[in-house]
C-alpha positions as CSV (number, residue, x, y, z in Angstrom):
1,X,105.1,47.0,130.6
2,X,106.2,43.4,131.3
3,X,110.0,42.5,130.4
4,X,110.7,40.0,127.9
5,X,112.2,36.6,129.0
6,X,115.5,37.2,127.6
7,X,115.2,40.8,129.6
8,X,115.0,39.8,133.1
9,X,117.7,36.9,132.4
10,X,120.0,39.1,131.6
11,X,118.9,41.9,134.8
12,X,119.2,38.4,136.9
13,X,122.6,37.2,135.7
14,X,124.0,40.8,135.5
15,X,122.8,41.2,139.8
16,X,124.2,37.4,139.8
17,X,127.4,38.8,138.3
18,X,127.8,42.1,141.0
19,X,126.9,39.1,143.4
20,X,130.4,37.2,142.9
21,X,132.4,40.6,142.5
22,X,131.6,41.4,145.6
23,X,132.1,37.6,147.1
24,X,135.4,37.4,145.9
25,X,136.3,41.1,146.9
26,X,135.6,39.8,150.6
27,X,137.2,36.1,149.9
28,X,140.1,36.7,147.5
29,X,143.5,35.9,148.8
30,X,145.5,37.5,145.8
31,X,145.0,40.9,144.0
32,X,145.8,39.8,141.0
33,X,143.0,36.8,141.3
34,X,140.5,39.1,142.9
35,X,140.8,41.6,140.5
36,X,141.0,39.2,137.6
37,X,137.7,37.5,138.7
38,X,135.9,40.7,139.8
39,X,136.4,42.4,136.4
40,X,135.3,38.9,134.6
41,X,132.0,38.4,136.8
42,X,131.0,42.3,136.1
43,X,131.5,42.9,132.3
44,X,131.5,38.8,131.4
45,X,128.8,37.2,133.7
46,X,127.4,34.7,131.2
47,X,131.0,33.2,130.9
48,X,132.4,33.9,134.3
49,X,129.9,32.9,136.7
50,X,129.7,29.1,135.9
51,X,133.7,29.3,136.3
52,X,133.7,31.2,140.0
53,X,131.1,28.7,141.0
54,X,133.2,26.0,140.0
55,X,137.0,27.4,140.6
56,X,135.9,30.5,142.6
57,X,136.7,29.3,146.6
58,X,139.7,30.0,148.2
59,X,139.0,29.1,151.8
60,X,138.0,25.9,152.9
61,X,136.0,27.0,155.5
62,X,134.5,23.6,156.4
63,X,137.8,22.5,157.0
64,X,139.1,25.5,159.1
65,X,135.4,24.8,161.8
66,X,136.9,20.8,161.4
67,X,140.3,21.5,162.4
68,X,139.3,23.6,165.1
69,X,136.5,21.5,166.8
70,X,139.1,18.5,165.7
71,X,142.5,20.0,167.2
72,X,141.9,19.2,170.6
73,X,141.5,15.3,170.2
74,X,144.1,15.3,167.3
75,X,146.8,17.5,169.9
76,X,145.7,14.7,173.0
77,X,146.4,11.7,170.5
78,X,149.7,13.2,169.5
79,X,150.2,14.4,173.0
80,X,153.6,12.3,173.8
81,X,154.9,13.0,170.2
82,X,154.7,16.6,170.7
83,X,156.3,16.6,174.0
84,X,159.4,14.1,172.8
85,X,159.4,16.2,169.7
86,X,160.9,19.1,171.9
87,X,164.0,17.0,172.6
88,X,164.2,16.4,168.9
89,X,164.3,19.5,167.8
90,X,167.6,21.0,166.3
91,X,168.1,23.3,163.6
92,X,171.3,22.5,161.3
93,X,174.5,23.8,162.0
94,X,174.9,27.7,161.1
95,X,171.5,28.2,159.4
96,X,169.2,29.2,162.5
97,X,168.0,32.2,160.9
98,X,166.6,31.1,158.2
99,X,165.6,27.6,159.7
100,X,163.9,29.3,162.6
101,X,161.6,30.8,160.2
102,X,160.3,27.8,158.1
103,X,159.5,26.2,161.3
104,X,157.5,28.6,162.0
105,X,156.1,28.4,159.0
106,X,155.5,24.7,159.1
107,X,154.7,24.7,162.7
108,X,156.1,22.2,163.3
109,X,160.4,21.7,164.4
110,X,163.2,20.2,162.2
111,X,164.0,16.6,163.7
112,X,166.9,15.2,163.8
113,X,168.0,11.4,163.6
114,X,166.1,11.0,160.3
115,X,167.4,8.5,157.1
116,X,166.1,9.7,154.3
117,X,166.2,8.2,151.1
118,X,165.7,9.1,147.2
119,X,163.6,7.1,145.4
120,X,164.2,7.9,141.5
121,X,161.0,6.8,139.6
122,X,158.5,4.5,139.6
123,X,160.1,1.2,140.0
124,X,162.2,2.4,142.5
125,X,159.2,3.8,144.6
126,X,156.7,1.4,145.0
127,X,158.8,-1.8,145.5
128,X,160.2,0.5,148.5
129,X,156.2,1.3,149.3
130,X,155.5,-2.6,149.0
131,X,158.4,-3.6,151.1
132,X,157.3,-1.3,153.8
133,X,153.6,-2.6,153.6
134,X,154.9,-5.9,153.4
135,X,156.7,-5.5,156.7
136,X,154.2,-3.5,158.7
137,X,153.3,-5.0,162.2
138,X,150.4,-2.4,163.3
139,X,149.0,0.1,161.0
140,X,149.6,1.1,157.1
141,X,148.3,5.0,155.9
142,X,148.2,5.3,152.5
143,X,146.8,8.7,151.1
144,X,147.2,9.6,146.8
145,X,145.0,12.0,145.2
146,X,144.9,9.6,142.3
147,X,144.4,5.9,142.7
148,X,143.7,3.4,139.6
149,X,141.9,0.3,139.2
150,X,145.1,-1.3,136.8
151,X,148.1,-3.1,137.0
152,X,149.8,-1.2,139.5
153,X,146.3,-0.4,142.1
154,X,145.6,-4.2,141.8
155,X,148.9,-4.5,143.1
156,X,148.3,-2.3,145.9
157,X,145.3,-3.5,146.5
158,X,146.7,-7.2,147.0
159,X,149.7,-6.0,149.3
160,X,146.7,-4.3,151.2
161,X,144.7,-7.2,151.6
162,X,147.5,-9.3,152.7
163,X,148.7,-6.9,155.6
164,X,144.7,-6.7,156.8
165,X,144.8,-10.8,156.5
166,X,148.1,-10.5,159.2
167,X,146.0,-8.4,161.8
168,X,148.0,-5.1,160.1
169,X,145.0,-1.6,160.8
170,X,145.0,-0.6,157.0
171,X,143.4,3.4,156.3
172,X,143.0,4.4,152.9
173,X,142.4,8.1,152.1
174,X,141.4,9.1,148.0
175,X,140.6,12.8,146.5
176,X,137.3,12.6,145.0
177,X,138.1,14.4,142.3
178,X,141.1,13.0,141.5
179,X,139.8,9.3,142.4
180,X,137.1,10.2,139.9
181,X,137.5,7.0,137.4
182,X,137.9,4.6,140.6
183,X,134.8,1.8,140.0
184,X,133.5,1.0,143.5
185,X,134.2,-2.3,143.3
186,X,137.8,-1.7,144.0
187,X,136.8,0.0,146.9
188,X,134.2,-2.6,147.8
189,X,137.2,-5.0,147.5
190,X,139.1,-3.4,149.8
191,X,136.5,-2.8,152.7
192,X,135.4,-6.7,152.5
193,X,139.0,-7.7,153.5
194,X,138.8,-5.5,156.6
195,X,140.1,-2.1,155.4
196,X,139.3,1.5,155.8
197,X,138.7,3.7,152.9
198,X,137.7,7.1,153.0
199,X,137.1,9.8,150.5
200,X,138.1,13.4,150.5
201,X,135.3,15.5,149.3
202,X,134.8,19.7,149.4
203,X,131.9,19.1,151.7
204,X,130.9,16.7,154.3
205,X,127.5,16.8,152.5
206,X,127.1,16.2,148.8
207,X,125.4,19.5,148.0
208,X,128.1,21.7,145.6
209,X,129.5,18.6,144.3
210,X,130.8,20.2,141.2
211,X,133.2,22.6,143.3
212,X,136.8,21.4,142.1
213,X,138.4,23.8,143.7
214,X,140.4,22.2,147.4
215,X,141.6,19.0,146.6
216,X,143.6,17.1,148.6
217,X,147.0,17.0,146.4
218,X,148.8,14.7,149.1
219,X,150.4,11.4,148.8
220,X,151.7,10.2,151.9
221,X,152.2,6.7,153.3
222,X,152.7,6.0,157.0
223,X,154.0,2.6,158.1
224,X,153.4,1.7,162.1
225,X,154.5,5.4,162.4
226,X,158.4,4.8,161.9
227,X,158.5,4.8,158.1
228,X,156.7,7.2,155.6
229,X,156.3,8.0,151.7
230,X,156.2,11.3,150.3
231,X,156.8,12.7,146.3
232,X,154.9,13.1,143.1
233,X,153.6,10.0,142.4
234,X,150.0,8.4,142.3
235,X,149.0,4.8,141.8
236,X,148.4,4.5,137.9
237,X,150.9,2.6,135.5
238,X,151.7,5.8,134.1
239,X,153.5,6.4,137.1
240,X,155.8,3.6,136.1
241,X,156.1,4.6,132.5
242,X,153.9,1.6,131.4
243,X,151.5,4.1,129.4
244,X,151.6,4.2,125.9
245,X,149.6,7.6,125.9
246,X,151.9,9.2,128.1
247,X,155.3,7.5,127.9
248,X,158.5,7.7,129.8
249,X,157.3,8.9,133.1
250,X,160.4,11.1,135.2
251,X,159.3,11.1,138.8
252,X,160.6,11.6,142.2
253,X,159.8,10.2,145.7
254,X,161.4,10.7,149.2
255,X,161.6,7.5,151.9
256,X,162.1,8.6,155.4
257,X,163.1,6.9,158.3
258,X,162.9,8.3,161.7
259,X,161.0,11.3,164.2
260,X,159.7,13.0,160.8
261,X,157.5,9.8,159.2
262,X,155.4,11.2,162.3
263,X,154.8,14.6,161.5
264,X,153.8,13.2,157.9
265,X,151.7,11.0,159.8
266,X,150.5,13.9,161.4
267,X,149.1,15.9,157.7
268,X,147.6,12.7,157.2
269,X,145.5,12.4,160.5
270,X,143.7,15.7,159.7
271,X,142.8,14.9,156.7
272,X,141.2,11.8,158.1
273,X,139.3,13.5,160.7
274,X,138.1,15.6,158.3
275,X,136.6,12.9,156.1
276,X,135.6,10.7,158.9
277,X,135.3,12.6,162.1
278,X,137.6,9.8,163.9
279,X,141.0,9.7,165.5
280,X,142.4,5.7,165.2
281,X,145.1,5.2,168.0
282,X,148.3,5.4,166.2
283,X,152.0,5.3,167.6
284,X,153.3,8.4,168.5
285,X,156.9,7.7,169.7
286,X,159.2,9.1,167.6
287,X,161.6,6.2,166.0
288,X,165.6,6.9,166.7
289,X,168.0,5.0,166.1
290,X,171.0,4.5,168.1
291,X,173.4,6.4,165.0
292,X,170.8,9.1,165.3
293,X,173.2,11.5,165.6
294,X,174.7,10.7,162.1
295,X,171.2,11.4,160.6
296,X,169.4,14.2,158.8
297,X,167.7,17.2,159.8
298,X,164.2,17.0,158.6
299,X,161.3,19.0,158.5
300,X,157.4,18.4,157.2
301,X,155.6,21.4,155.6
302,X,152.0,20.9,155.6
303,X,149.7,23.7,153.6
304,X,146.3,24.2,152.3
305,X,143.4,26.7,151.8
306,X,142.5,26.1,155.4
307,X,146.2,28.5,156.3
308,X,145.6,31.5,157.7
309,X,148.7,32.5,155.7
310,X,150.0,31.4,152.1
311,X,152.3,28.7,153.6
312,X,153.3,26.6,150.7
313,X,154.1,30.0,148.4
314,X,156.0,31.2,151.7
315,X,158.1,28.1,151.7
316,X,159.3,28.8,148.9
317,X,159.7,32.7,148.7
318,X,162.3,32.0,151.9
319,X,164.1,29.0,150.5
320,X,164.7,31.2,147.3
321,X,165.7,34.3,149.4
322,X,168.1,32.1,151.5
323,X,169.9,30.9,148.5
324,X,173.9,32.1,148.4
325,X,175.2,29.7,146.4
326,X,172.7,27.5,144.0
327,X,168.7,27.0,143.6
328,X,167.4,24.3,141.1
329,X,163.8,24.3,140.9
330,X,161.9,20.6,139.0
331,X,157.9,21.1,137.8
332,X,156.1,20.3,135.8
333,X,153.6,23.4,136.2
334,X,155.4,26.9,136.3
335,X,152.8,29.3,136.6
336,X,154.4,31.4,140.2
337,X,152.9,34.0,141.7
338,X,154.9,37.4,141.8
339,X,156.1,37.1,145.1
340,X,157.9,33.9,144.0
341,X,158.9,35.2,140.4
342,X,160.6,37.8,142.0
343,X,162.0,35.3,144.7
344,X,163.7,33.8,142.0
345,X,164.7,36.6,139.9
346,X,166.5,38.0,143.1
347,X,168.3,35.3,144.0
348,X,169.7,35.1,140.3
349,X,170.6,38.8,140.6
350,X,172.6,38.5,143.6
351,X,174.9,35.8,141.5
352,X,173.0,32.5,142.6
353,X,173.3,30.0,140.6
354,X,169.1,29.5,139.6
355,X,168.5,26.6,137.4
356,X,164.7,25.4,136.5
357,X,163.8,22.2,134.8
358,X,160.4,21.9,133.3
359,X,159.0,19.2,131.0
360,X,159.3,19.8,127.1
361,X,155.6,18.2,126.6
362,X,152.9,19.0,129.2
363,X,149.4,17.3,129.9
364,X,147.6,20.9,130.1
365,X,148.1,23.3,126.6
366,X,146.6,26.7,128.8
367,X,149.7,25.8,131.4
368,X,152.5,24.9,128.6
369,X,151.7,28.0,126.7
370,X,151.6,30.1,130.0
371,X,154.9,28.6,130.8
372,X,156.2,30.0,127.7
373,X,156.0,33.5,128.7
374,X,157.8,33.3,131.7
375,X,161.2,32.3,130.3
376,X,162.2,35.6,128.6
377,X,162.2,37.1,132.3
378,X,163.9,34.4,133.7
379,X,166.5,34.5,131.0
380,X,167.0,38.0,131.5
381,X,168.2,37.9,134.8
382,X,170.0,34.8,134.0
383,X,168.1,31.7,135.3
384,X,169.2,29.1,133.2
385,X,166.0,27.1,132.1
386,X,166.0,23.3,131.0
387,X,163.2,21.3,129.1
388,X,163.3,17.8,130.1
389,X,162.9,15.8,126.7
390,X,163.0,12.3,127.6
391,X,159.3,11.5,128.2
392,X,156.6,13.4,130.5
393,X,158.5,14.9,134.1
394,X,156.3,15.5,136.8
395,X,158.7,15.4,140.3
396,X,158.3,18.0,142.3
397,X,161.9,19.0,143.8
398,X,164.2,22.1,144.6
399,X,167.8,22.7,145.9
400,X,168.5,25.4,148.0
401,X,172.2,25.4,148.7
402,X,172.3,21.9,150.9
403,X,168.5,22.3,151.6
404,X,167.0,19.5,149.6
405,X,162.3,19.6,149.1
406,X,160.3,16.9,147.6
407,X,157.1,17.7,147.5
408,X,153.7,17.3,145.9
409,X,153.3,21.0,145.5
410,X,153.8,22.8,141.8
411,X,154.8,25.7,141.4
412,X,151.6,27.3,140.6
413,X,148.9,29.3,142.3
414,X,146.6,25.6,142.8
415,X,149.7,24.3,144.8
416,X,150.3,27.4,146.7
417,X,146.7,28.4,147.8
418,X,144.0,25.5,146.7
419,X,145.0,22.1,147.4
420,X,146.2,20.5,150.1
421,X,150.1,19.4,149.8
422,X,152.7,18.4,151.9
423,X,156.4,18.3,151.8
424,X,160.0,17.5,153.6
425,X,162.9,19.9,153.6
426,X,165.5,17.8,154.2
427,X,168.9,19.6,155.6
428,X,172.0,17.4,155.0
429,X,175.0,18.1,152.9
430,X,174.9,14.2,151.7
431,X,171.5,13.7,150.6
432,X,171.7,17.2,149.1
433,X,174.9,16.1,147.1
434,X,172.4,12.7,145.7
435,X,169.6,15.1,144.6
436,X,172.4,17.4,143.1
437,X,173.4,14.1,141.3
438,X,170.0,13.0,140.1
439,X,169.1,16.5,138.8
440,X,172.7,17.3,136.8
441,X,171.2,13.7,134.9
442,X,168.2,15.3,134.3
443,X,169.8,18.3,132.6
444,X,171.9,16.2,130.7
445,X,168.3,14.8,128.9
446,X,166.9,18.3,128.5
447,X,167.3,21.3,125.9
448,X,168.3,24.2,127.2
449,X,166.2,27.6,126.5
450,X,168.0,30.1,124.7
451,X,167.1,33.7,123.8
452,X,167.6,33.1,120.3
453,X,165.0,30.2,120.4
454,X,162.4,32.9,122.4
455,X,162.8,35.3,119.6
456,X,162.3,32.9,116.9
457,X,159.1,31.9,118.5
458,X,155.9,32.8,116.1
459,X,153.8,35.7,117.1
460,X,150.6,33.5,117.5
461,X,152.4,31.5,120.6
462,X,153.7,34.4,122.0
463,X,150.1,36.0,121.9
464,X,148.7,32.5,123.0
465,X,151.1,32.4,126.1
466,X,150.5,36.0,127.1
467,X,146.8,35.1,126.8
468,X,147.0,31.9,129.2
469,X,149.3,33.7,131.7
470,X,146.2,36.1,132.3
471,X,144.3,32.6,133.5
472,X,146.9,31.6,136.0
473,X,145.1,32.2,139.2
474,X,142.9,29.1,138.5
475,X,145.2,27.1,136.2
């Protein structure tokens, strides 16, 4: 007896279905993810396979075999930066513990002699970013995961054009993903004045193009290897508030100054050997300035789904358990893992003072509503949580006692194990005292949460944010 079509569909996507449980038993990093996607591809195949195929990765295996065929050339490029780093390296006063281990972390030391600078917004970024280009003598390394072909990209892609026309070695990194609306003539533009774009792609080949999962999440600029860029924005006008769809747009960047612009120049090399297979020559000697001794205490945290450990959720696990005396945390995606839930239940429990800003309005519904059902366990331990009001906030910032992080990671399990993301940890009581500043005027334009307002909640979006909380391994 023959089996019908409909039959042997279903015996091939059921086997398709046991295939996948048992991939992501051997490739899941998380329980909760592997269990969550094991039990969906058994009992819900027709629904979950197309999903794993899509969201399912969590190693980026292509770029553990690139890094390690690449490391070699990238460690003799950088050979005189790593040695002069060693001289550079000083962990701030008192704090050797914990400092000790987020270097260790990061793999990389805290430098001293750094000047780093907060850049509040849009406006206040890229004219700082334009200056620099502006200025450049060598090279200019610009990386974004998003880059548009309006107001503010034509702008870009002018100051671009005229450091190539002065000699100035311009590399331009994109995500792919990200990048997706980018017409090729902006590109095309770009490479007929001299410069060098690249994408970043899942694989050096286009087969499993529709993968999303692994995308490069970084924004970084380098200038001639003594000033860099580092935050939340990308290159869109939305990023200057200039979109009517979007609005007021709260965003936060870091300038720095000094030894550490190298280590971002060093996230930034990798992923440029990835997507080209070449190393450019690029300066290496760490910039210091005679006051260096006046400067701050820096340190770059590079992570990815190429880390043989969960570095950016480790980052901040410790700088939540080193907390004595305050921890204010800006996203604008709250979806943590346990491990940093309980981080940050802790260190309200041991009389921290744990503050968490969040945006009133998202761009995702599945991650607003799967915000909502972590506030009644952060109230109850009393984190005090804030809903910025004034337009869309997307920074990417925390506080930790006088350790200051801007970062393009959020605090969700994309950020922690998917993309690729870089951040500085900036140690210095002054700088910390700005951001302190800057985020006490951000609480000032939000509502605070109350337990009253959780209660009076309707049951439909408590069930809807229970519901979407089950989705946040992929959200």
């Amino acid at each position: 007896m023959t089996l019908s079509f409909w039959t042997a569909s279903a015996i091939v996507l059921q086997g398709l279905g046991f295939w996948g449980a048992v991939d992501v038993v051997f490739r899941g990093r998380t329980a909760q993810g592997t269990t969550a996607w094991a039990l969906a591809l058994i009992f819900l195949p027709i629904v979950a396979l197309p999903l794993y195929l899509v969201f399912g990765e969590r190693r980026f295996q292509g770029y553990i075999r690139a890094r390690r065929n690449g490391v070699r050339q990238i460690d003799q490029a950088a050979a005189s930066f790593h040695e002069e780093l060693r001289g550079l390296a000083a962990p701030p006063d008192g704090l050797l513990q914990e400092h000790t281990a987020l270097s260790r972390l990061a793999r990389l030391p805290f430098t001293w002699g750094n000047r780093p600078t907060l850049l509040i917004d849009g406006e206040a970024t890229f004219d700082a970013i334009f200056r620099a280009i502006d200025g450049a003598a060598d090279y200019v390394l610009v990386q974004f995961y998003i880059f548009r072909d309006d107001a503010l990209g034509r702008r870009l892609e002018t100051a671009l054009c005229a450091a190539r026309s002065r000699g100035v070695r311009v590399m331009l990194l994109y995500d792919e993903i990200g990048s997706y609306g980018l017409p090729r003539e902006y590109l095309d533009r770009l490479r007929a004045a001299g410069c060098q774009c690249s994408g970043f792609r899942t694989k050096r080949r286009r087969q499993w193009s529709f993968r999303l999962n692994f995308r490069n999440h970084r924004k970084i600029v380098v200038v001639d290897g003594v000033r860099a860029f580092v935050g939340g924005h990308n290159v869109g006008i939305e990023y200057l508030g200039l979109d009517p769809g979007h609005g007021p747009w709260r965003d936060t960047h870091l300038e720095l100054d000094g030894p550490s612009a190298l280590c971002l120049q060093l996230a930034f090399l990798e992923d440029w050997y990835w997507a080209n297979r070449t190393i450019p020559t690029l300066r290496w000697k760490p910039d210091v300035a005679a006051d260096a001794e006046s400067g701050a205490s820096v340190l770059i945290v590079s992570s990815g789904p190429a880390d043989s450990i969960d570095t950016c959720a480790m980052l901040y696990t410790q700088i939540a358990n080193s907390a004595t005396r305050r921890l204010w945390l800006a996203t604008p995606y709250f979806v943590p893992d346990e491990q940093v839930l309980g981080a940050i239940q802790l260190a309200a429990l041991r009389g921290v003072d744990v503050r968490l800003i969040v945006p009133e309005r998202s761009d995702s519904q599945m991650v607003r509503f799967a915000l909502l059902s972590f506030f009644e366990e952060l109230l109850q331990v009393g984190v005090k949580v804030y809903r910025f009001e004034s337009g869309f906030m997307h920074q990417k910032v925390a506080l930790s006692d006088d350790l200051a992080v801007v970062s393009t990671a959020n605090l969700d399990n994309r950020s922690f194990r998917i993309n690729f993301e870089v951040g500085a940890v900036v140690a210095d009581a002054e700088f910390a005292a700005t951001m302190q500043r800057m985020l006490e005027r951000d609480m000032e334009h939000s509502r605070l949460v109350t337990p009253e307002a959780l209660n009076a909640m309707p049951w439909r979006i408590r069930f809807a944010s229970r519901l979407c909380r089950l989705f946040a391994p992929i959200l």
